[in-house]
FIKOLZA-1660 file (N, C-alpha, C; in steps of 0.1 Angstrom, whole numbers, plus 5000, padded with zeros to 4 digits):
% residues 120
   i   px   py   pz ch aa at
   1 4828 4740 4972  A  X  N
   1 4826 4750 4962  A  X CA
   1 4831 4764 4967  A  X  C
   2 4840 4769 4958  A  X  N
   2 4846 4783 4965  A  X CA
   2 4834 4796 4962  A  X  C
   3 4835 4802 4973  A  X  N
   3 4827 4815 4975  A  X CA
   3 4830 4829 4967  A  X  C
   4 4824 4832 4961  A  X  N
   4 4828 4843 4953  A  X CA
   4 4827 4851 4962  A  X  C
   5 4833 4865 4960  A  X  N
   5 4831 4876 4968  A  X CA
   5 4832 4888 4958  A  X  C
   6 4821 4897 4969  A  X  N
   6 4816 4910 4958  A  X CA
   6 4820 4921 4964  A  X  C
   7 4833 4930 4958  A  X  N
   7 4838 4940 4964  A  X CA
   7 4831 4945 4969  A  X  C
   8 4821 4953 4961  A  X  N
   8 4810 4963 4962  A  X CA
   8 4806 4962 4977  A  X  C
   9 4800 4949 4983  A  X  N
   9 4796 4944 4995  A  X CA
   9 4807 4945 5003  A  X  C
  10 4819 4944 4999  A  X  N
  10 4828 4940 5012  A  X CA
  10 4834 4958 5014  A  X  C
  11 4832 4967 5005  A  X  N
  11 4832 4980 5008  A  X CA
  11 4824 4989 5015  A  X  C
  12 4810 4981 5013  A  X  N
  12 4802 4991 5024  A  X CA
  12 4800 4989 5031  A  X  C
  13 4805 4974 5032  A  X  N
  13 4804 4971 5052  A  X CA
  13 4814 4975 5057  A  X  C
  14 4827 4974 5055  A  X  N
  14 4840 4979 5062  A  X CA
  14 4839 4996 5059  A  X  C
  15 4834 5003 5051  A  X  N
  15 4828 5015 5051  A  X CA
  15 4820 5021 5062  A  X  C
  16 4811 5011 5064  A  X  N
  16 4804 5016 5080  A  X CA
  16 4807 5007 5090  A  X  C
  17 4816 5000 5093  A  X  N
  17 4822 4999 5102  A  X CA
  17 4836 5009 5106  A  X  C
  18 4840 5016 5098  A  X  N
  18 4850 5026 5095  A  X CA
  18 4847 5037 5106  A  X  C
  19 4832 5040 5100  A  X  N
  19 4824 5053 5107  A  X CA
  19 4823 5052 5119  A  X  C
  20 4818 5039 5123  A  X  N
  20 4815 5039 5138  A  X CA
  20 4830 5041 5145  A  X  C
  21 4846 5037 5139  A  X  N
  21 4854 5037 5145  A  X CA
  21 4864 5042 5136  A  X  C
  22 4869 5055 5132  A  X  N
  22 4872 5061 5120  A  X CA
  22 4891 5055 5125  A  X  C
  23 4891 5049 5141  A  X  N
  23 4909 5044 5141  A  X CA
  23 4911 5028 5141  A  X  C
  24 4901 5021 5133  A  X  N
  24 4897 5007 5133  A  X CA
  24 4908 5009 5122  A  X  C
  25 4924 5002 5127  A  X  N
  25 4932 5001 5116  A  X CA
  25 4932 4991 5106  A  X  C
  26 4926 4978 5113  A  X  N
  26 4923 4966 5104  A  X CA
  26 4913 4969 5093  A  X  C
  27 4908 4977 5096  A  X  N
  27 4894 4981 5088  A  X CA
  27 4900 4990 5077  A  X  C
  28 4910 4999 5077  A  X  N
  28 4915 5008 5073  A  X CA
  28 4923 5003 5061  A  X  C
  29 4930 4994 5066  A  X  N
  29 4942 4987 5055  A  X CA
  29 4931 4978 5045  A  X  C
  30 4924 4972 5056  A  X  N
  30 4913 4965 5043  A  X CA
  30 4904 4970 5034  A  X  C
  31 4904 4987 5036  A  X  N
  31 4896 4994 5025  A  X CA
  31 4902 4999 5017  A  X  C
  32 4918 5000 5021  A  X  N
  32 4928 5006 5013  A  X CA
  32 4930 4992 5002  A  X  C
  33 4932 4984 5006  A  X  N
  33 4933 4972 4994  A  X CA
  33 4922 4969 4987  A  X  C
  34 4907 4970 4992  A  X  N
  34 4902 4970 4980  A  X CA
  34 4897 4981 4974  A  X  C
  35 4896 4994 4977  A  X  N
  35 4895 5007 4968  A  X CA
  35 4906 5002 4957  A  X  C
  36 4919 4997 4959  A  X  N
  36 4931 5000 4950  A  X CA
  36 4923 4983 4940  A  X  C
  37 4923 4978 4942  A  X  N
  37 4921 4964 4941  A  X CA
  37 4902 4968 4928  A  X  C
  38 4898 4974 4934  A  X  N
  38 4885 4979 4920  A  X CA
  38 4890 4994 4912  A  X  C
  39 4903 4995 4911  A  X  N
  39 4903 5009 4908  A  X CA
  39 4904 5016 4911  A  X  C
  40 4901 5024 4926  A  X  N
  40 4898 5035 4936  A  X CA
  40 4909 5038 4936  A  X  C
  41 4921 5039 4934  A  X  N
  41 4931 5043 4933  A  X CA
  41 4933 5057 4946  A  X  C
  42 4929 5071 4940  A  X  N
  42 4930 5075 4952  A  X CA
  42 4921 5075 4967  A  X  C
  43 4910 5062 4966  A  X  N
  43 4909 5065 4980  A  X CA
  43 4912 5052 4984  A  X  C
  44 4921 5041 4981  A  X  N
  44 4932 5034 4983  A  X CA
  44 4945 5043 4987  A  X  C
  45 4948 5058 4984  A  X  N
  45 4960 5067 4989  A  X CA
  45 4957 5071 5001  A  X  C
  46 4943 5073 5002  A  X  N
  46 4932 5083 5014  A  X CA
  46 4934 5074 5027  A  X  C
  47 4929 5061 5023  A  X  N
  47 4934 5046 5033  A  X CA
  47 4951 5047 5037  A  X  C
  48 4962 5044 5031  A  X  N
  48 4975 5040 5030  A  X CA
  48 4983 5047 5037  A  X  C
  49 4975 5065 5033  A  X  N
  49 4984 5078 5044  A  X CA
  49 4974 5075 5057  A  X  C
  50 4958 5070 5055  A  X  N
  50 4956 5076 5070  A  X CA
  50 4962 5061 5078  A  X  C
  51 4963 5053 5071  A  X  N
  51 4971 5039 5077  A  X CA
  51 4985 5044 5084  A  X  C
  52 4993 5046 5078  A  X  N
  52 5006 5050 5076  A  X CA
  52 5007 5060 5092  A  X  C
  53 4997 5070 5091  A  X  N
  53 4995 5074 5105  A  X CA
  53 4987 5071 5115  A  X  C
  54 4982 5061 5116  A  X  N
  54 4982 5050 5131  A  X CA
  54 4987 5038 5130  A  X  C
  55 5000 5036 5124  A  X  N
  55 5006 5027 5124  A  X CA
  55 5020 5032 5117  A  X  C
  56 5028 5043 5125  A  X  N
  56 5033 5049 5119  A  X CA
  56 5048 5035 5120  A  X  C
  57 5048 5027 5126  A  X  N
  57 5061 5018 5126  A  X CA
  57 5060 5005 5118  A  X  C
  58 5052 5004 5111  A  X  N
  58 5042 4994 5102  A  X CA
  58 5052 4995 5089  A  X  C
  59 5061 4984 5087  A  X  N
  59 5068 4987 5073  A  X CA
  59 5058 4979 5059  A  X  C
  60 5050 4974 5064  A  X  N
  60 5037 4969 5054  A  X CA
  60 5027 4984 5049  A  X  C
  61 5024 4990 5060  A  X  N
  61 5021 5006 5058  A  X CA
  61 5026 5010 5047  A  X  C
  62 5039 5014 5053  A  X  N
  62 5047 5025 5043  A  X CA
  62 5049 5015 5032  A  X  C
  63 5052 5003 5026  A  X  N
  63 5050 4998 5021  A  X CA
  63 5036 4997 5008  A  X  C
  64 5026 4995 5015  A  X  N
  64 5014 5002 5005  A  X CA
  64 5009 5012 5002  A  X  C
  65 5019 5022 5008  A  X  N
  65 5016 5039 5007  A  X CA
  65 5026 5038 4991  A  X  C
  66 5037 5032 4995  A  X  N
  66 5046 5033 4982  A  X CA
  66 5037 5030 4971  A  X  C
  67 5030 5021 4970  A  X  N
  67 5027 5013 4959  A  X CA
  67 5014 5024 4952  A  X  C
  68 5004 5028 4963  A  X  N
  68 4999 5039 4957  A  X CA
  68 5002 5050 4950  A  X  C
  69 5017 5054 4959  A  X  N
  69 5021 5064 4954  A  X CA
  69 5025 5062 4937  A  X  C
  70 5029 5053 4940  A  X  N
  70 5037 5046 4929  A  X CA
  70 5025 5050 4912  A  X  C
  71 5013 5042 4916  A  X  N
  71 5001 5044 4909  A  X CA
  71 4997 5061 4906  A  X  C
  72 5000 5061 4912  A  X  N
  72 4993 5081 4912  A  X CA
  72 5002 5089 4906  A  X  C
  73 5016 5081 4903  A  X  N
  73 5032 5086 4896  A  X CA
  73 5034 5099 4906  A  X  C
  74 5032 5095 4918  A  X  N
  74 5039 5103 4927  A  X CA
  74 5053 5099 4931  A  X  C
  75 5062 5098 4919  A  X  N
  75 5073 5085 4921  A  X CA
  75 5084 5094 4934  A  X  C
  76 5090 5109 4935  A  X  N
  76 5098 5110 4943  A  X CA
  76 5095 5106 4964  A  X  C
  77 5076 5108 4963  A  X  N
  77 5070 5101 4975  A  X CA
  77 5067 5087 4975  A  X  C
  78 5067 5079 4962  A  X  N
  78 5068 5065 4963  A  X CA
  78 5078 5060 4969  A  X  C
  79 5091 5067 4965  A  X  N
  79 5101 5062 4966  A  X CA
  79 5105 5068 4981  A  X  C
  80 5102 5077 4989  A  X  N
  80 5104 5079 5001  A  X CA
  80 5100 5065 5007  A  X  C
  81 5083 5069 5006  A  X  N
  81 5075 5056 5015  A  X CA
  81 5082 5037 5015  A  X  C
  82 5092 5039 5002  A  X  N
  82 5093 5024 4999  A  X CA
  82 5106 5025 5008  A  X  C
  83 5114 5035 5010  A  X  N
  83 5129 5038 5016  A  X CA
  83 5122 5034 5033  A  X  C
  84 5111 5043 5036  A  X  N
  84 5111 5036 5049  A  X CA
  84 5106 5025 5053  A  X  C
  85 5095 5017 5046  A  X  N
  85 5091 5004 5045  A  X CA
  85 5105 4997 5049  A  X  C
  86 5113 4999 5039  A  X  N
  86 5125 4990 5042  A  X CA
  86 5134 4993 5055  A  X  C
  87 5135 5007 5057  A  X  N
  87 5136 5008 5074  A  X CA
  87 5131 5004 5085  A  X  C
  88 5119 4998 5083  A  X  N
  88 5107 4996 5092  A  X CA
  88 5108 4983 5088  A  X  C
  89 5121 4975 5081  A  X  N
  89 5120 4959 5084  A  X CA
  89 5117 4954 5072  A  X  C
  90 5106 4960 5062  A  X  N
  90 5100 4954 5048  A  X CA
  90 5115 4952 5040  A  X  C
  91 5112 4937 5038  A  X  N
  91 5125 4923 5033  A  X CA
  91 5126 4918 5020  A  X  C
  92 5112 4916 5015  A  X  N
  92 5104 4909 5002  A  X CA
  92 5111 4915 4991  A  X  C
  93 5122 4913 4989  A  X  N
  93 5129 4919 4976  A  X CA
  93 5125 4912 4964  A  X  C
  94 5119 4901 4965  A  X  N
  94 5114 4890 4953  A  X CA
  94 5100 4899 4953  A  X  C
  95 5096 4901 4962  A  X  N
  95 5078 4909 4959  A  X CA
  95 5081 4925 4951  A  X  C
  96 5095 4929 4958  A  X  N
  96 5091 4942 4953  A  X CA
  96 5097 4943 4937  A  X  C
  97 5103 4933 4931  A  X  N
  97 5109 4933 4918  A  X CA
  97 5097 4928 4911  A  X  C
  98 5085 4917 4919  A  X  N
  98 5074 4913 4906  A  X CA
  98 5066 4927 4914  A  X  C
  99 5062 4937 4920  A  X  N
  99 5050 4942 4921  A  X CA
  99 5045 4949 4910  A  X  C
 100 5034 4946 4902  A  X  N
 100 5030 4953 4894  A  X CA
 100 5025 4970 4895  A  X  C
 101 5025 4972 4907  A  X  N
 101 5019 4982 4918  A  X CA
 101 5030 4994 4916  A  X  C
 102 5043 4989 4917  A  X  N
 102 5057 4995 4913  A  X CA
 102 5062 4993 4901  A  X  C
 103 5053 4996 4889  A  X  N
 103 5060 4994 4876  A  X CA
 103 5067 5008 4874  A  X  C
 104 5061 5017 4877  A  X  N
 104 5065 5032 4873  A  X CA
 104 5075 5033 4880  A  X  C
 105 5083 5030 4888  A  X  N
 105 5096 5034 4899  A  X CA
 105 5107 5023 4892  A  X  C
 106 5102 5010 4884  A  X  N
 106 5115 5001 4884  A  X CA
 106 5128 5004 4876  A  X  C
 107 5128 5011 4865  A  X  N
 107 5136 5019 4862  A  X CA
 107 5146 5031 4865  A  X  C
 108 5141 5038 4880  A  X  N
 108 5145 5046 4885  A  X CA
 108 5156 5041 4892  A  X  C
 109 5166 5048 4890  A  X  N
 109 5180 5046 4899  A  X CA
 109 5179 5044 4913  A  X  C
 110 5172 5055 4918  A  X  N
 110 5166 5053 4931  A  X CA
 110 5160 5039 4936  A  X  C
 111 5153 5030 4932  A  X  N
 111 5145 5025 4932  A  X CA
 111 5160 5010 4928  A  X  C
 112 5164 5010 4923  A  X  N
 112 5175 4999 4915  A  X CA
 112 5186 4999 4931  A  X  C
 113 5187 5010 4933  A  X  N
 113 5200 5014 4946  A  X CA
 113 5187 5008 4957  A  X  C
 114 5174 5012 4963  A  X  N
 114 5170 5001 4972  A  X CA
 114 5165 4990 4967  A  X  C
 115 5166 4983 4958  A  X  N
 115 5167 4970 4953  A  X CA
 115 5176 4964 4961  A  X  C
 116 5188 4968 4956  A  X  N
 116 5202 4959 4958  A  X CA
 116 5205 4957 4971  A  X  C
 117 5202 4974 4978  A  X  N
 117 5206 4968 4990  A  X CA
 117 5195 4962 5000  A  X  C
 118 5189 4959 4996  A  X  N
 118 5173 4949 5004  A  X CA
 118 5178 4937 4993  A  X  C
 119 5187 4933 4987  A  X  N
 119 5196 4920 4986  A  X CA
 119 5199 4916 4992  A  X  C
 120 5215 4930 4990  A  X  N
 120 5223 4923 5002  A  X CA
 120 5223 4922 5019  A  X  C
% end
């Protein structure tokens, strides 16, 4: 029988495990996904930048910094953060065409021009 899981609970324990170690990065990226993941939108951004800087070579980082930004229609910093993800290695051109995360940028020229070339 599969286990349900209750954000609420998995937030305030990685919440005070945070406290005791405010540079617990595993802990960091996992509050940033579920703040964004119930809605928390900006403190899923609060996670993603303070991620982004202790893991500043992390192209999954900059990667979910984009995606927030993305949400928050901070599209000319989305599109920074998703330019470096892709400098920093991030490949997933099939993820970044379905992300629903990146709806507000898919249209953008910018955003079409790093498509293509995380193609070719």
């Amino acid at each position: 029988m599969a286990r349900k899981t209750d954000p609420a609970f998995e937030i305030t324990f990685y919440e005070s495990v945070l406290r005791r170690d405010p540079r617990y990065a595993d802990v960091v990226e996992i509050l940033g996904g579920l703040y964004t993941k119930t809605g928390r939108i900006a403190d899923g951004l609060r996670m993603d930048r303070k991620l982004v800087r202790l893991r500043p070579g992390n192209a999954t980082a900059h990667y979910n910094l984009a995606c927030s930004l993305a949400l928050v229609k901070r599209k000319a910093e989305a599109l920074r953060a998703l330019h470096r993800a892709i400098e920093l290695g991030y490949d997933d051109h099939k993820w970044l065409e379905e992300d629903p995360d990146l709806e507000g940028l898919k249209q953008s020229p910018a955003f079409l021009s790093l498509l293509q070339k995380l193609k070719a």
